[in-house]
C-alpha positions as CSV (number, residue, x, y, z in Angstrom):
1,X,29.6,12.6,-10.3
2,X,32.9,14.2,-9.3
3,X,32.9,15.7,-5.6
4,X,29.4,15.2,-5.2
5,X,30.2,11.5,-5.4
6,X,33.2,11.6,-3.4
7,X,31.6,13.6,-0.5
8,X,28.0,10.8,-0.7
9,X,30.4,8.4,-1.2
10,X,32.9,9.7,2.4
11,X,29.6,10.2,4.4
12,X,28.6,6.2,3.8
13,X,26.2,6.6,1.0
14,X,25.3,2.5,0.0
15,X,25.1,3.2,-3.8
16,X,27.0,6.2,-5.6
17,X,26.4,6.8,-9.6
18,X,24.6,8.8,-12.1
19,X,24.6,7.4,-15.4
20,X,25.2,3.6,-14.3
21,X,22.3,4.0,-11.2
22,X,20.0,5.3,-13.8
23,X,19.9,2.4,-16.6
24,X,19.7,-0.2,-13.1
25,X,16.8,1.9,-12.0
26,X,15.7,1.8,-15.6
27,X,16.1,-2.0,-16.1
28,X,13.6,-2.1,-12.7
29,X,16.7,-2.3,-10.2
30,X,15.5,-1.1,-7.2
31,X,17.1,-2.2,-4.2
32,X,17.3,0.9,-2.0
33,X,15.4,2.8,0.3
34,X,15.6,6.3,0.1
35,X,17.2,8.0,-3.0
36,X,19.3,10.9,-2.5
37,X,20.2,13.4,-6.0
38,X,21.9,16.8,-6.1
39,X,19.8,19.6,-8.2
40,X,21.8,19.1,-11.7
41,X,21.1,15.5,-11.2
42,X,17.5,16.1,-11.2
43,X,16.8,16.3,-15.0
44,X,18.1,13.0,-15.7
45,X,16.2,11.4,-13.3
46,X,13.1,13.1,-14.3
47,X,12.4,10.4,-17.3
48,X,12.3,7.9,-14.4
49,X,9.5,9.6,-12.9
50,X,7.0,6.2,-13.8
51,X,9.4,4.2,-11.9
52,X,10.4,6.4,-8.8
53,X,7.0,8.2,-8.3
54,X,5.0,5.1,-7.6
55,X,7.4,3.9,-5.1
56,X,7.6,6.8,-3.3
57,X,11.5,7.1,-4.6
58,X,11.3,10.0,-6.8
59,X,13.6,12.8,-5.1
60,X,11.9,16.1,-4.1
61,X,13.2,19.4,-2.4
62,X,10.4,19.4,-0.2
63,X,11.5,16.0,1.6
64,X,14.7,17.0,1.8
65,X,16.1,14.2,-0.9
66,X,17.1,16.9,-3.2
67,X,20.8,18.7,-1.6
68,X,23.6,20.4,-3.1
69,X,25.1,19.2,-0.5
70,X,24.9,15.2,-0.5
71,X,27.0,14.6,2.4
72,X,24.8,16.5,4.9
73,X,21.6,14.8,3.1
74,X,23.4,11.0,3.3
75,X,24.5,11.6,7.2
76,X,20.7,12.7,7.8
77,X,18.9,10.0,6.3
78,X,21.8,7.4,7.5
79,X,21.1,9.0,11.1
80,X,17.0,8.1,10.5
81,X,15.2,11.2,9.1
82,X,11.8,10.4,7.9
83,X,9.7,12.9,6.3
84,X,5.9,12.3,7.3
85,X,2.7,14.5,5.7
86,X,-0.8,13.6,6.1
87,X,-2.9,13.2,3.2
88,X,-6.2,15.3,2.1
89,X,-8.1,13.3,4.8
90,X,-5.7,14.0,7.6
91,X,-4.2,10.7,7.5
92,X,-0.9,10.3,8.9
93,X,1.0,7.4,6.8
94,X,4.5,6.0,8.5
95,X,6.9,3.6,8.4
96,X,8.0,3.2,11.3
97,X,10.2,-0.1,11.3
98,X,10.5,-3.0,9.2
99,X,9.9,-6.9,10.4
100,X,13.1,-7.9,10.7
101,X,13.8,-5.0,13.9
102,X,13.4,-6.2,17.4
103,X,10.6,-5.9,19.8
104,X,12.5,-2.9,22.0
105,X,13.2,-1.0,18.2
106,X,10.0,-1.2,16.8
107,X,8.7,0.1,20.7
108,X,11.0,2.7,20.6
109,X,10.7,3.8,17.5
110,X,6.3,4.1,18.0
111,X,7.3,6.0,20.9
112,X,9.3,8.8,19.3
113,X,7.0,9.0,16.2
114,X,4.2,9.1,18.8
115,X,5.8,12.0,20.3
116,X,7.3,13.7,17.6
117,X,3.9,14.2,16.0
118,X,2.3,15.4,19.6
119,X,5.2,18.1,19.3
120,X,4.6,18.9,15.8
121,X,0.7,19.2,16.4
122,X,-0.1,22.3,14.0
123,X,-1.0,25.6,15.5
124,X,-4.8,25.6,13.7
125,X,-5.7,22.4,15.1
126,X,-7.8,22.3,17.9
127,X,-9.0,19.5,20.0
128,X,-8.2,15.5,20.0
129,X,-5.5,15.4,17.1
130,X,-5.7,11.8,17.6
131,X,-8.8,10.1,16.5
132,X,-7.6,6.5,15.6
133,X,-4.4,4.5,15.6
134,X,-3.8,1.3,13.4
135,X,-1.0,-0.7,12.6
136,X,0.0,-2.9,9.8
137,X,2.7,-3.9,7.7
138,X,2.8,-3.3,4.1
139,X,0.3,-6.1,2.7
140,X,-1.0,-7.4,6.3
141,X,-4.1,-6.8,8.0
142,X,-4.4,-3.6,10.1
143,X,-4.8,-3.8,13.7
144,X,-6.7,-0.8,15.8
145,X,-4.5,0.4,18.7
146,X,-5.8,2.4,22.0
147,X,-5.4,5.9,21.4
148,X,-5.2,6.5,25.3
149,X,-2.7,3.8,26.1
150,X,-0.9,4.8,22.7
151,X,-0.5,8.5,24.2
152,X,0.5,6.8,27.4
153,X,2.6,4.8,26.4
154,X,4.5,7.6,24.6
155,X,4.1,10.2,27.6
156,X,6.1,7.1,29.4
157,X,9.5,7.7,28.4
């Protein structure tokens, strides 16, 4: 609401709202990928916490989808930032593309999360930091990847 809005809404934000986005989300409307709110915001959405949190939706400062500056937030997640953490078993869990992306994308895009993890490798952690690789989409079947060619492959570029 008010500039908030305006500056989402300037940066290319798809949907802009607060009391109308709320009853759609309510009502199980959830055609969006990542959503955005601004710390006042955050109370209202906080009763939509069994629909967002499920999904993954919910807004969080510590992912960055919680700004009291939306425009910034909206121009970073339009630009591709993707917040990764692994779980209690050291599981690393990514989306990395989607099925309708090309061949070259979904390439690339391995690549860089490849890489971006080597560079991110945490200061305590000592020898191979990658045990297995697998791949799958959403409901599909997984498939194993090479962990060598997989580190070659991002090395490569």
């Amino acid at each position: 609401e008010g500039p908030a809005a305006d500056e989402a809404r300037a940066a290319g934000a798809d949907i802009v709202g607060m009391a109308d986005l709320i009853e759609d989300i309510s009502a199980g409307k959830l055609d969006f990928e990542v959503l955005l709110a601004t710390p006042p915001a955050m109370p209202k959405l906080a009763k939509l916490g069994k629909v967002l949190g499920p999904k993954g939706l919910m807004p969080s400062p510590k992912a960055g989808t919680v700004s009291a500056t939306p425009g910034e937030a909206v121009k970073e997640f339009k630009a591709g930032k993707l917040e990764f953490r692994t779980d209690k078993q050291g599981i690393v869990h990514i989306p990395f593309g989607k099925c309708d992306f090309s061949e070259e994308n979904l390439s690339g895009n391995l690549q860089a999360l490849a890489k971006t993890i080597e560079k991110n490798r945490p200061t305590g952690c000592k020898g191979k930091l990658w045990n297995t690789a697998t791949l799958s989409s959403t409901m599909g079947p997984a498939i194993k990847l090479d962990v060598a060619a997989l580190r070659a492959f991002a090395g490569a570029a």
